[in-house]
mmCIF entry with sequence, helices, sheets and N, C-alpha, C, O atoms, coordinates in Angstrom:
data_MODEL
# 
_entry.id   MODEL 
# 
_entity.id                         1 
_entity.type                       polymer 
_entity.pdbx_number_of_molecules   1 
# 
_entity_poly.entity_id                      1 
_entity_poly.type                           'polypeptide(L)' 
_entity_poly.nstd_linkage                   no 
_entity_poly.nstd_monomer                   no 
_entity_poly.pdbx_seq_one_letter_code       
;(UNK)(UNK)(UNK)(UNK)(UNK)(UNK)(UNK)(UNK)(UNK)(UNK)(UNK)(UNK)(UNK)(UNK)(UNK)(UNK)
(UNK)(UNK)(UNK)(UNK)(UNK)(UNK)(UNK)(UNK)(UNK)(UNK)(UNK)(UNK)(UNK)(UNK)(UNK)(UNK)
(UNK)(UNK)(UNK)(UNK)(UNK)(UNK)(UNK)(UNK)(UNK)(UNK)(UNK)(UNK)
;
_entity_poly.pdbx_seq_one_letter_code_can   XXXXXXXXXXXXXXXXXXXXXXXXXXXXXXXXXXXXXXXXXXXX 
_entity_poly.pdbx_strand_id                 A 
# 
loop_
_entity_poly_seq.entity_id 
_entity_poly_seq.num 
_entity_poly_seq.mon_id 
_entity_poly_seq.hetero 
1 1  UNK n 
1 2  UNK n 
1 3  UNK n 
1 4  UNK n 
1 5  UNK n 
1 6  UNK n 
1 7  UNK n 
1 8  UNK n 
1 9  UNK n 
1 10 UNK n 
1 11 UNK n 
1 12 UNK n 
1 13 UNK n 
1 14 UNK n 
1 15 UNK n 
1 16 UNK n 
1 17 UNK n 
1 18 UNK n 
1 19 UNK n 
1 20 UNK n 
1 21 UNK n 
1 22 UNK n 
1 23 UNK n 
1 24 UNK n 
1 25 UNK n 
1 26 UNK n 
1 27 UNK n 
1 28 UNK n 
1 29 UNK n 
1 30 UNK n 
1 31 UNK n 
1 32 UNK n 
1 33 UNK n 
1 34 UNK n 
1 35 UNK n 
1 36 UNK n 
1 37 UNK n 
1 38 UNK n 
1 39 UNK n 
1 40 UNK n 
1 41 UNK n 
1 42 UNK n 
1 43 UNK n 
1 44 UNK n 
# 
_struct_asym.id          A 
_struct_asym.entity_id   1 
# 
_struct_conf.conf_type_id            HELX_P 
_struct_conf.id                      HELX_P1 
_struct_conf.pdbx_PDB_helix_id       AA1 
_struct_conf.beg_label_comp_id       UNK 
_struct_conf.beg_label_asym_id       A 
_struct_conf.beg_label_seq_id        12 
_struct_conf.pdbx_beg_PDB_ins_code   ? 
_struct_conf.end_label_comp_id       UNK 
_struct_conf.end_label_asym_id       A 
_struct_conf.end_label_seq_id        19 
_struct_conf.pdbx_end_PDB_ins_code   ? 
_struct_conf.beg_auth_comp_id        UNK 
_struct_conf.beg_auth_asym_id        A 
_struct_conf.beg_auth_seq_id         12 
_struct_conf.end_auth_comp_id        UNK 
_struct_conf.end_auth_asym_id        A 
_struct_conf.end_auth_seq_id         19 
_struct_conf.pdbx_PDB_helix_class    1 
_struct_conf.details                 ? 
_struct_conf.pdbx_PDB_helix_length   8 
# 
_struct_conf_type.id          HELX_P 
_struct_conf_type.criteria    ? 
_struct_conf_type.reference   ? 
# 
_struct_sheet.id               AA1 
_struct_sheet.type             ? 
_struct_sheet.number_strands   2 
_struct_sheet.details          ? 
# 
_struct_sheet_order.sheet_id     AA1 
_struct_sheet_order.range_id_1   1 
_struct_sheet_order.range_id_2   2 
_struct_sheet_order.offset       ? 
_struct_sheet_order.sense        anti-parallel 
# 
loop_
_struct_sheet_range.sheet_id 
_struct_sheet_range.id 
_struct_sheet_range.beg_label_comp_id 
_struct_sheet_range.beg_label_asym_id 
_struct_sheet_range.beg_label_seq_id 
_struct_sheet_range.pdbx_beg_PDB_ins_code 
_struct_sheet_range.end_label_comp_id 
_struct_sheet_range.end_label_asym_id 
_struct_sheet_range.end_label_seq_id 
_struct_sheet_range.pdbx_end_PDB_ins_code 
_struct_sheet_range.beg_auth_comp_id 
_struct_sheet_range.beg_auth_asym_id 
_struct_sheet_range.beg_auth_seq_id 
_struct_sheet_range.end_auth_comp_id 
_struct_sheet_range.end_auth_asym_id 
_struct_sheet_range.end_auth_seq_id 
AA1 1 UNK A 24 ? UNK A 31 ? UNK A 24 UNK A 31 
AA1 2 UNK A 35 ? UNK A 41 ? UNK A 35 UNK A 41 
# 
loop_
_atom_site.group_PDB 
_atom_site.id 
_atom_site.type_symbol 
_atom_site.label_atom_id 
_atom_site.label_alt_id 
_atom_site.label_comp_id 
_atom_site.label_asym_id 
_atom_site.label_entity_id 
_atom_site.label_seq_id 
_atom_site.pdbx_PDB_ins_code 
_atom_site.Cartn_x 
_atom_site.Cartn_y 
_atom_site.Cartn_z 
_atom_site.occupancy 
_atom_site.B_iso_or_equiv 
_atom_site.pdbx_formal_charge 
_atom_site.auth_seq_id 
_atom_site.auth_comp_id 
_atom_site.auth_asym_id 
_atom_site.auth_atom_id 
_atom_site.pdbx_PDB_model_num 
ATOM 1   N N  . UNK A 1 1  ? 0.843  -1.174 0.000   1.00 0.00 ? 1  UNK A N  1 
ATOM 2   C CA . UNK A 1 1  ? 0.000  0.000  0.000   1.00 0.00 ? 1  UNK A CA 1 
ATOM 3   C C  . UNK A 1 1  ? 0.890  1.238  0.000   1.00 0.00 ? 1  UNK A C  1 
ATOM 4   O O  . UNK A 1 1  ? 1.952  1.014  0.580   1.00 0.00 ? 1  UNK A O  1 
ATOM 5   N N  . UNK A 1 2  ? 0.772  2.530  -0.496  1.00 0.00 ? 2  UNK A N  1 
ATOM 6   C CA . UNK A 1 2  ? 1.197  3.547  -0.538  1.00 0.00 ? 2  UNK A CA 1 
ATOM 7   C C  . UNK A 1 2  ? 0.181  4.775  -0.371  1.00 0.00 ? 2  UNK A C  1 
ATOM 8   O O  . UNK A 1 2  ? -1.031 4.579  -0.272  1.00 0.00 ? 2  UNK A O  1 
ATOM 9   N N  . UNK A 1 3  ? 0.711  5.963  -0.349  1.00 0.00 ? 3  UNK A N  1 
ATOM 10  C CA . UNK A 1 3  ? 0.291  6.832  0.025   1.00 0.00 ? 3  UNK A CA 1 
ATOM 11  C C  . UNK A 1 3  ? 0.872  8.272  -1.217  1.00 0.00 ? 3  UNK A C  1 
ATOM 12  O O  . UNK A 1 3  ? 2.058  8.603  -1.203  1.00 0.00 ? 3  UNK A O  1 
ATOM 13  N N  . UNK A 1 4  ? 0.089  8.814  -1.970  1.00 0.00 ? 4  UNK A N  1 
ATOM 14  C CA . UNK A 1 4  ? 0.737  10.063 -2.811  1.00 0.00 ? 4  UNK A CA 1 
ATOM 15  C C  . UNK A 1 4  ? 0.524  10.716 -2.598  1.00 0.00 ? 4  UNK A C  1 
ATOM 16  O O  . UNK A 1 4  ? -0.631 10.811 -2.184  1.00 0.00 ? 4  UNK A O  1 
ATOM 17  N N  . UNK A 1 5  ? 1.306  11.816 -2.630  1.00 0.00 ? 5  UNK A N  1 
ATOM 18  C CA . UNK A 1 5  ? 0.858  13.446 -2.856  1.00 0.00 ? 5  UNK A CA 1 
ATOM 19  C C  . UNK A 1 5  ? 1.511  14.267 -3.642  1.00 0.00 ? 5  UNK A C  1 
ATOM 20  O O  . UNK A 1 5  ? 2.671  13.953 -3.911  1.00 0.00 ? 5  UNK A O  1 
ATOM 21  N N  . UNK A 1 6  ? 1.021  15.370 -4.146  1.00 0.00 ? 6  UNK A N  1 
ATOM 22  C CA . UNK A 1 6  ? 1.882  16.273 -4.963  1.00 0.00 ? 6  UNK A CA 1 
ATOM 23  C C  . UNK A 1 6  ? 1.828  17.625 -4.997  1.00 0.00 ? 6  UNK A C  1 
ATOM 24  O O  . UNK A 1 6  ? 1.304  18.526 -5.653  1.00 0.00 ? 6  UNK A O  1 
ATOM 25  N N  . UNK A 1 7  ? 2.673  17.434 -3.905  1.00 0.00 ? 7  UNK A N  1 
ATOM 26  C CA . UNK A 1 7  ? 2.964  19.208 -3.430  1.00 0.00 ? 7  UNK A CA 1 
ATOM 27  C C  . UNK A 1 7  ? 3.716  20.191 -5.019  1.00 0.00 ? 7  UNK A C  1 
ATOM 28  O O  . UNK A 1 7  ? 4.311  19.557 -5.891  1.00 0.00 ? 7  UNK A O  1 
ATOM 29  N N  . UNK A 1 8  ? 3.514  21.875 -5.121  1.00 0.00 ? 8  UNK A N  1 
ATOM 30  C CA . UNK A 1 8  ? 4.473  22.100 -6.028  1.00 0.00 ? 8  UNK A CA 1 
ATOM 31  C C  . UNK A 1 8  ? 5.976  22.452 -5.542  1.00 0.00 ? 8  UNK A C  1 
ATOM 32  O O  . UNK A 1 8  ? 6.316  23.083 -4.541  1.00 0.00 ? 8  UNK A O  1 
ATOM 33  N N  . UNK A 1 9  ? 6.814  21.831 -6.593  1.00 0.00 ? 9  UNK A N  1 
ATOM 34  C CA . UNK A 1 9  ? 7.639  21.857 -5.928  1.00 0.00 ? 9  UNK A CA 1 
ATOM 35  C C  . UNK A 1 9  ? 8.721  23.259 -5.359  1.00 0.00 ? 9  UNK A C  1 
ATOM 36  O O  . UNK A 1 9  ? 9.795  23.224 -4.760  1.00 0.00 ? 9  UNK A O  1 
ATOM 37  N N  . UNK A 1 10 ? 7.957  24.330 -5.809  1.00 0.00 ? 10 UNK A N  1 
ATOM 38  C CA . UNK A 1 10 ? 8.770  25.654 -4.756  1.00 0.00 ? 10 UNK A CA 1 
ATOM 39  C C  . UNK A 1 10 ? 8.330  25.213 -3.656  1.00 0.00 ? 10 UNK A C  1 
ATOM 40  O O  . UNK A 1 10 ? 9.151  25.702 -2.880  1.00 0.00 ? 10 UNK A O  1 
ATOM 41  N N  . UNK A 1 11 ? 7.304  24.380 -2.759  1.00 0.00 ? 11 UNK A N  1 
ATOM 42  C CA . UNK A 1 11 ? 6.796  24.671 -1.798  1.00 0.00 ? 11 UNK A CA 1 
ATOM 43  C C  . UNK A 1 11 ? 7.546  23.947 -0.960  1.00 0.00 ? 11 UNK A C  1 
ATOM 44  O O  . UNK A 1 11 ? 7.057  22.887 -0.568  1.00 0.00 ? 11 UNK A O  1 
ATOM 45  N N  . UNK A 1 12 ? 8.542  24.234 -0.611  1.00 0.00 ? 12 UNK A N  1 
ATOM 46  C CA . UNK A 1 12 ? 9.891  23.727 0.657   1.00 0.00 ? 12 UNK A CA 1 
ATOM 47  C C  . UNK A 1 12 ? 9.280  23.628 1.838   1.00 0.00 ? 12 UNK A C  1 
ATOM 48  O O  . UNK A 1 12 ? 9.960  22.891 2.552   1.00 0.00 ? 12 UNK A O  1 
ATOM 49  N N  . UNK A 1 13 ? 8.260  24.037 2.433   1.00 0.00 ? 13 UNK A N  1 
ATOM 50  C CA . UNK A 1 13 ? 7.952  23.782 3.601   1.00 0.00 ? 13 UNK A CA 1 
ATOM 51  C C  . UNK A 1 13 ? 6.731  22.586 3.384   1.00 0.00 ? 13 UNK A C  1 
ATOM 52  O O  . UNK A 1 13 ? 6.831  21.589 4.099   1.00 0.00 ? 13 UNK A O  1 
ATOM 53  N N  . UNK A 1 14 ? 5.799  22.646 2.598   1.00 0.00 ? 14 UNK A N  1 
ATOM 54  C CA . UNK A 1 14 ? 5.352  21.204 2.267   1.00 0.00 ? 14 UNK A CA 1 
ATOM 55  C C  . UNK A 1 14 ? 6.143  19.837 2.119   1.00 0.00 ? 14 UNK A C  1 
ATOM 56  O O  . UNK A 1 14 ? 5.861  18.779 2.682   1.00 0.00 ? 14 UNK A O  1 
ATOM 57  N N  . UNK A 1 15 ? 7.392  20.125 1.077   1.00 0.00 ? 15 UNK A N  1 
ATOM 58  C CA . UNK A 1 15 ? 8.065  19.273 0.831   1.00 0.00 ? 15 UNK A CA 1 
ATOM 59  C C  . UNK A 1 15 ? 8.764  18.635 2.291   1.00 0.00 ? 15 UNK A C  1 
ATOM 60  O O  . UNK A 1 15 ? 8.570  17.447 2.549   1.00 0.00 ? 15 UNK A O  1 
ATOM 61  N N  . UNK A 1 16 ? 9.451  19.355 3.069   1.00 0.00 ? 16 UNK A N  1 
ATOM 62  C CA . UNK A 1 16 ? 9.989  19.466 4.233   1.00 0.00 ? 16 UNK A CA 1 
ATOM 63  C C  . UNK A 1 16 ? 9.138  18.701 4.851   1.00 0.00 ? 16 UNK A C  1 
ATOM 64  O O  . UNK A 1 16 ? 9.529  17.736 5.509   1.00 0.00 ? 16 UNK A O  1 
ATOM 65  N N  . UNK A 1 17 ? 8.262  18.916 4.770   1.00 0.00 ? 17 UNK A N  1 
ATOM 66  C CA . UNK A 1 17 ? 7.248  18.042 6.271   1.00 0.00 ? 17 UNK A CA 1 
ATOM 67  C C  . UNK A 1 17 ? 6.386  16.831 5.734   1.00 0.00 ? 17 UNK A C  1 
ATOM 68  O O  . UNK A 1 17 ? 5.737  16.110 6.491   1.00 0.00 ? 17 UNK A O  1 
ATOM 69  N N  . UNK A 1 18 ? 6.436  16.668 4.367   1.00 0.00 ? 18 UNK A N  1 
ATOM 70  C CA . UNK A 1 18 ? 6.216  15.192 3.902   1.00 0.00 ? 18 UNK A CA 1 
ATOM 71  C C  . UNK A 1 18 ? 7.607  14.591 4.041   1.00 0.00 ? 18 UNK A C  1 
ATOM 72  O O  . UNK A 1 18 ? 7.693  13.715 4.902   1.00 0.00 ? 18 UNK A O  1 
ATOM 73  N N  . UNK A 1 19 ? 8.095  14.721 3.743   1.00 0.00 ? 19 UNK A N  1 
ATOM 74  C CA . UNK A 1 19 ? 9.597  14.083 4.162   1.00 0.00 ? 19 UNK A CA 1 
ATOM 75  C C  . UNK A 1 19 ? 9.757  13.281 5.053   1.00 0.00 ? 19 UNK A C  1 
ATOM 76  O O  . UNK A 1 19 ? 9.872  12.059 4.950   1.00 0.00 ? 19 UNK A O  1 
ATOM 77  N N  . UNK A 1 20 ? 9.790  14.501 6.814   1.00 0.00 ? 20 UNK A N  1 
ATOM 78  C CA . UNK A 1 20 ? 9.694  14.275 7.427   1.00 0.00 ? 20 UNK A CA 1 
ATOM 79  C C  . UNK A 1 20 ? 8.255  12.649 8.088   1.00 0.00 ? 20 UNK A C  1 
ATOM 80  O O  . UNK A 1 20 ? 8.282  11.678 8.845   1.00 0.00 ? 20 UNK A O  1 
ATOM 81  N N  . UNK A 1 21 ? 7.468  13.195 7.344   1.00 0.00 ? 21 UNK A N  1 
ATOM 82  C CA . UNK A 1 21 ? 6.480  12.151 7.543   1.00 0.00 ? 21 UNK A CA 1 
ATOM 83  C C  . UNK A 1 21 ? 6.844  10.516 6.686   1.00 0.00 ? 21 UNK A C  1 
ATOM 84  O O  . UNK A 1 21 ? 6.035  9.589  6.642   1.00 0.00 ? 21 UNK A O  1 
ATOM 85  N N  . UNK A 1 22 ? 8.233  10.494 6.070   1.00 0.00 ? 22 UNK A N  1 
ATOM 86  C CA . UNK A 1 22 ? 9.084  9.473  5.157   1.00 0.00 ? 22 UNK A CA 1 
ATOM 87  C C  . UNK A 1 22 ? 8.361  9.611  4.145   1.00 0.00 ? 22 UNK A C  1 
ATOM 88  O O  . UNK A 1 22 ? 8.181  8.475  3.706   1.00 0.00 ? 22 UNK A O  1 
ATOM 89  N N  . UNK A 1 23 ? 7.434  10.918 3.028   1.00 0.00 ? 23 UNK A N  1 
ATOM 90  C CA . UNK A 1 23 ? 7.513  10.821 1.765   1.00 0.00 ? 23 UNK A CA 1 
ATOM 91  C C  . UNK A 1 23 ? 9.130  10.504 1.109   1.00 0.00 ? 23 UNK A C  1 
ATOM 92  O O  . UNK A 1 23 ? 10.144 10.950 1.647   1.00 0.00 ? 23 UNK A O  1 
ATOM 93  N N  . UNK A 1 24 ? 9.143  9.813  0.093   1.00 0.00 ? 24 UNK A N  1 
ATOM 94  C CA . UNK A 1 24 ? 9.912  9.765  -0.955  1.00 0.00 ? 24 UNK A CA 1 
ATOM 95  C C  . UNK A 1 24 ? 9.697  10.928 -2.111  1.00 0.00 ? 24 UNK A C  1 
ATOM 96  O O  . UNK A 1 24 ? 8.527  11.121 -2.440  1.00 0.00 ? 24 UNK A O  1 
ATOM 97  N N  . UNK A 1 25 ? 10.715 11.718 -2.756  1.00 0.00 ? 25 UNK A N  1 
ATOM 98  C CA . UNK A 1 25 ? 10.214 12.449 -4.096  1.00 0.00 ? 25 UNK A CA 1 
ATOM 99  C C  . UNK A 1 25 ? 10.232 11.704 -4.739  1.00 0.00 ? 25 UNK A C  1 
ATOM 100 O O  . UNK A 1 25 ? 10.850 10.717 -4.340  1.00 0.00 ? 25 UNK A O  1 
ATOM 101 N N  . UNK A 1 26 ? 9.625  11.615 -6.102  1.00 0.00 ? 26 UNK A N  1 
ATOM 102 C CA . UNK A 1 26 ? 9.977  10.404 -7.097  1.00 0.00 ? 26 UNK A CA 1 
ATOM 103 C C  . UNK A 1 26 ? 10.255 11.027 -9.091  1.00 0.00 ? 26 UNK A C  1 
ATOM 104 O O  . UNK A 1 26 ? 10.930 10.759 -10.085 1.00 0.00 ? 26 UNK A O  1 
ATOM 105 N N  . UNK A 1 27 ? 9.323  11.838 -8.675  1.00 0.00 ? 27 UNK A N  1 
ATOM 106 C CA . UNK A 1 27 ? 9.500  12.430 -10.116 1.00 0.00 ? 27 UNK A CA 1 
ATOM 107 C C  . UNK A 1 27 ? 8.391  14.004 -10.523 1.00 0.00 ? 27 UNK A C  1 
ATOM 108 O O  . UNK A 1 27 ? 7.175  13.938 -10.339 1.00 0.00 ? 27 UNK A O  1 
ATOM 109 N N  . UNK A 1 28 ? 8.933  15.061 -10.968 1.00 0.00 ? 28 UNK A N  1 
ATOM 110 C CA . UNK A 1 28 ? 8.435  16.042 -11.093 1.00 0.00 ? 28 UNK A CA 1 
ATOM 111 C C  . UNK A 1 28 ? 7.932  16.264 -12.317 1.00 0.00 ? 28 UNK A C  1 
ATOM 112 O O  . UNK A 1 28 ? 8.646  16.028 -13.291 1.00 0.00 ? 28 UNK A O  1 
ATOM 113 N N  . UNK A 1 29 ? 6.484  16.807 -12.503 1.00 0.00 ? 29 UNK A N  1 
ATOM 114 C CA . UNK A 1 29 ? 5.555  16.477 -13.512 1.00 0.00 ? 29 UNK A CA 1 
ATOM 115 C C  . UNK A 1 29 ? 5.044  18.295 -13.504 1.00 0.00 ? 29 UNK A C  1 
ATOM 116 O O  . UNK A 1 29 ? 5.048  19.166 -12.634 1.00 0.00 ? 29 UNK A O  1 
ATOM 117 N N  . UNK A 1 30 ? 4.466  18.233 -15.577 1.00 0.00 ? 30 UNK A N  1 
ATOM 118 C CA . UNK A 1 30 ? 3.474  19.318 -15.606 1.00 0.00 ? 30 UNK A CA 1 
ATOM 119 C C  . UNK A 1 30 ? 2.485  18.672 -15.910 1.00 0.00 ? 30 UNK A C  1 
ATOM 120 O O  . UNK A 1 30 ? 2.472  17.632 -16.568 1.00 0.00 ? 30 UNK A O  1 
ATOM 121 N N  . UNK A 1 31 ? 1.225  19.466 -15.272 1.00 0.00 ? 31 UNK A N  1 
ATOM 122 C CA . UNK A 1 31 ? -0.088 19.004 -15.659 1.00 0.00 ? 31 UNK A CA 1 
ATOM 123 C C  . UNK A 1 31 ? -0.661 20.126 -16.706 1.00 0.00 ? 31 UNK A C  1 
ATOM 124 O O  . UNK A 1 31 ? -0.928 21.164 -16.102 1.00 0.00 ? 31 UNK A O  1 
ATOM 125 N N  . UNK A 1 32 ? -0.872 20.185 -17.842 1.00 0.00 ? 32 UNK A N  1 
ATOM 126 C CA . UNK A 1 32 ? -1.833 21.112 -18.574 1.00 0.00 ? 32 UNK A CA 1 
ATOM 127 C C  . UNK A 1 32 ? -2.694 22.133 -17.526 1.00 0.00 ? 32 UNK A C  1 
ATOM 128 O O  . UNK A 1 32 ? -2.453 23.327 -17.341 1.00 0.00 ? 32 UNK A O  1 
ATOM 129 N N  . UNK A 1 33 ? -3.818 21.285 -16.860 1.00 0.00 ? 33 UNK A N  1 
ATOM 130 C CA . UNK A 1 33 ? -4.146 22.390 -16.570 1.00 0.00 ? 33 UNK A CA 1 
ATOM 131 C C  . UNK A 1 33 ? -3.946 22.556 -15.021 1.00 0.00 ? 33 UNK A C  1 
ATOM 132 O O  . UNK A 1 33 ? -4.084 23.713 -14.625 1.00 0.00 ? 33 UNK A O  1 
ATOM 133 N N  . UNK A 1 34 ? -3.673 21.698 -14.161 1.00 0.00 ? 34 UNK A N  1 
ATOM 134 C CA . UNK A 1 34 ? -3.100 22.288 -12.775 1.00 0.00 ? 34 UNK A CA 1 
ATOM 135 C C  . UNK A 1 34 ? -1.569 22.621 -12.595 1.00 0.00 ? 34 UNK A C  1 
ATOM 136 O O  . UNK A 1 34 ? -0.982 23.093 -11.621 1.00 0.00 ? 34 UNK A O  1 
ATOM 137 N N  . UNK A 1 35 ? -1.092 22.220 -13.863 1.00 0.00 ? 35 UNK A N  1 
ATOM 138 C CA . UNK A 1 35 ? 0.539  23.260 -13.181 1.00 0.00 ? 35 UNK A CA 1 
ATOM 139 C C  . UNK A 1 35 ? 1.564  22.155 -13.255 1.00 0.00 ? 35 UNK A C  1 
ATOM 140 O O  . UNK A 1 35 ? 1.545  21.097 -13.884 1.00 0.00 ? 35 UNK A O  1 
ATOM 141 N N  . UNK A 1 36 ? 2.519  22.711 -12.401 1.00 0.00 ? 36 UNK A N  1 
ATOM 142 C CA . UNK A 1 36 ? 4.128  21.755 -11.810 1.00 0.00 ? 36 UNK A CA 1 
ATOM 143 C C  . UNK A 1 36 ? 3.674  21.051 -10.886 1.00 0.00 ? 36 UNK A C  1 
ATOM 144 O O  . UNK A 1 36 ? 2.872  21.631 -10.155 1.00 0.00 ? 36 UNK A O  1 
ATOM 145 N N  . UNK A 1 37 ? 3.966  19.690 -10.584 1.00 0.00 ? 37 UNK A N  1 
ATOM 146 C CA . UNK A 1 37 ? 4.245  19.359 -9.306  1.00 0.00 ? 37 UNK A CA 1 
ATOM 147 C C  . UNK A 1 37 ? 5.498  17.975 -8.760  1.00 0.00 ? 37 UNK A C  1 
ATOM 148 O O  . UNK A 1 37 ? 6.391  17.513 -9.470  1.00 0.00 ? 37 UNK A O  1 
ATOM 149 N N  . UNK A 1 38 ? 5.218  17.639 -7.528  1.00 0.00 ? 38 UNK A N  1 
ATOM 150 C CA . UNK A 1 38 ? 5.903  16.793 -7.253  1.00 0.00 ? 38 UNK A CA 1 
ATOM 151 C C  . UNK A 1 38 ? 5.833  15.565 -6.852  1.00 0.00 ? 38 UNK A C  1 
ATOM 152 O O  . UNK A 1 38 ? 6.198  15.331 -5.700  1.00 0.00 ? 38 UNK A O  1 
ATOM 153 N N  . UNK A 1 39 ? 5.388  14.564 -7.627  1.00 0.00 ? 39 UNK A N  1 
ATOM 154 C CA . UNK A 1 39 ? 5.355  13.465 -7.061  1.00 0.00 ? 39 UNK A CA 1 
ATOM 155 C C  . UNK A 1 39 ? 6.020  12.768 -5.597  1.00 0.00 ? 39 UNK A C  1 
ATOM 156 O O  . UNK A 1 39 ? 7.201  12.933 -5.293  1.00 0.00 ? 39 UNK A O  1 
ATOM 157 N N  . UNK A 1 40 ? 5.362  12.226 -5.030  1.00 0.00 ? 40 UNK A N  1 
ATOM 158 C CA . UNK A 1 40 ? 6.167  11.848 -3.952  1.00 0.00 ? 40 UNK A CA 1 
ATOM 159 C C  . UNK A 1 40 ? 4.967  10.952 -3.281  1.00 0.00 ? 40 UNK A C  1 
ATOM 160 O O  . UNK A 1 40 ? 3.736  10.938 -3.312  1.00 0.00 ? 40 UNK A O  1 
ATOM 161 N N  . UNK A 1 41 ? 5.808  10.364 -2.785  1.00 0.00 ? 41 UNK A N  1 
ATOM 162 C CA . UNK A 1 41 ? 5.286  8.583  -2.186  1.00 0.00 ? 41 UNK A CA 1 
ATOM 163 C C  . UNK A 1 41 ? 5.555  8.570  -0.843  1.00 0.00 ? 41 UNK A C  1 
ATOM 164 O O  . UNK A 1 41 ? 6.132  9.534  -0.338  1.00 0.00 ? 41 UNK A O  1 
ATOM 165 N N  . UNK A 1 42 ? 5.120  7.326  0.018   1.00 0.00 ? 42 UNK A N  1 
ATOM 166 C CA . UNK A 1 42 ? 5.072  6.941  1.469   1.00 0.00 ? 42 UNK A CA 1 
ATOM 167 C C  . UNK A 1 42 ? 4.382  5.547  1.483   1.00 0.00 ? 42 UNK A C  1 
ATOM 168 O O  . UNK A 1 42 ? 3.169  5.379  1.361   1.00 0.00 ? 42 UNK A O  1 
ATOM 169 N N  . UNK A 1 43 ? 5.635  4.228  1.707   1.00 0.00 ? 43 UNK A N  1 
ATOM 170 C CA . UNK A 1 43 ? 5.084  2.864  1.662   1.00 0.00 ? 43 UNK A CA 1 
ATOM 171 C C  . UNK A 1 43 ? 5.186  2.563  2.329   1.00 0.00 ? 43 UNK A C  1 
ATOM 172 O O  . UNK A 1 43 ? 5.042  1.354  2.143   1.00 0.00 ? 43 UNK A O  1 
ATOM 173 N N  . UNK A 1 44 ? 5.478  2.796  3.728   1.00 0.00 ? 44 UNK A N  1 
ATOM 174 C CA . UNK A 1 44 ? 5.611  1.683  5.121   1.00 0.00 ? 44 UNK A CA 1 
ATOM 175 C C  . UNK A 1 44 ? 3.907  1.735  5.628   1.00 0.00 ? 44 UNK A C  1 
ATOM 176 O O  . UNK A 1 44 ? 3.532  1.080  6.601   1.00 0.00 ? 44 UNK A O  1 
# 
């Protein structure tokens, strides 16, 4: 089981505290119409 989210990635203090929660980044994506973001995972 896993867990995603996709913060954008200027957002250092999101990123920072999924981290902390053991997100993984995995790969940074554009979406047409919502933008940049950042993939990132959590499998334990």
């Amino acid at each position: 089981m896993a867990v995603v989210t996709d913060p954008h990635p200027t957002n250092a203090p999101a990123i920072r505290a999924y981290e902390k929660a053991s997100f993984i980044p995995y790969v940074e994506g554009n979406h047409p119409q919502w933008g940049r973001s950042l993939l990132m995972a959590c499998t334990r």
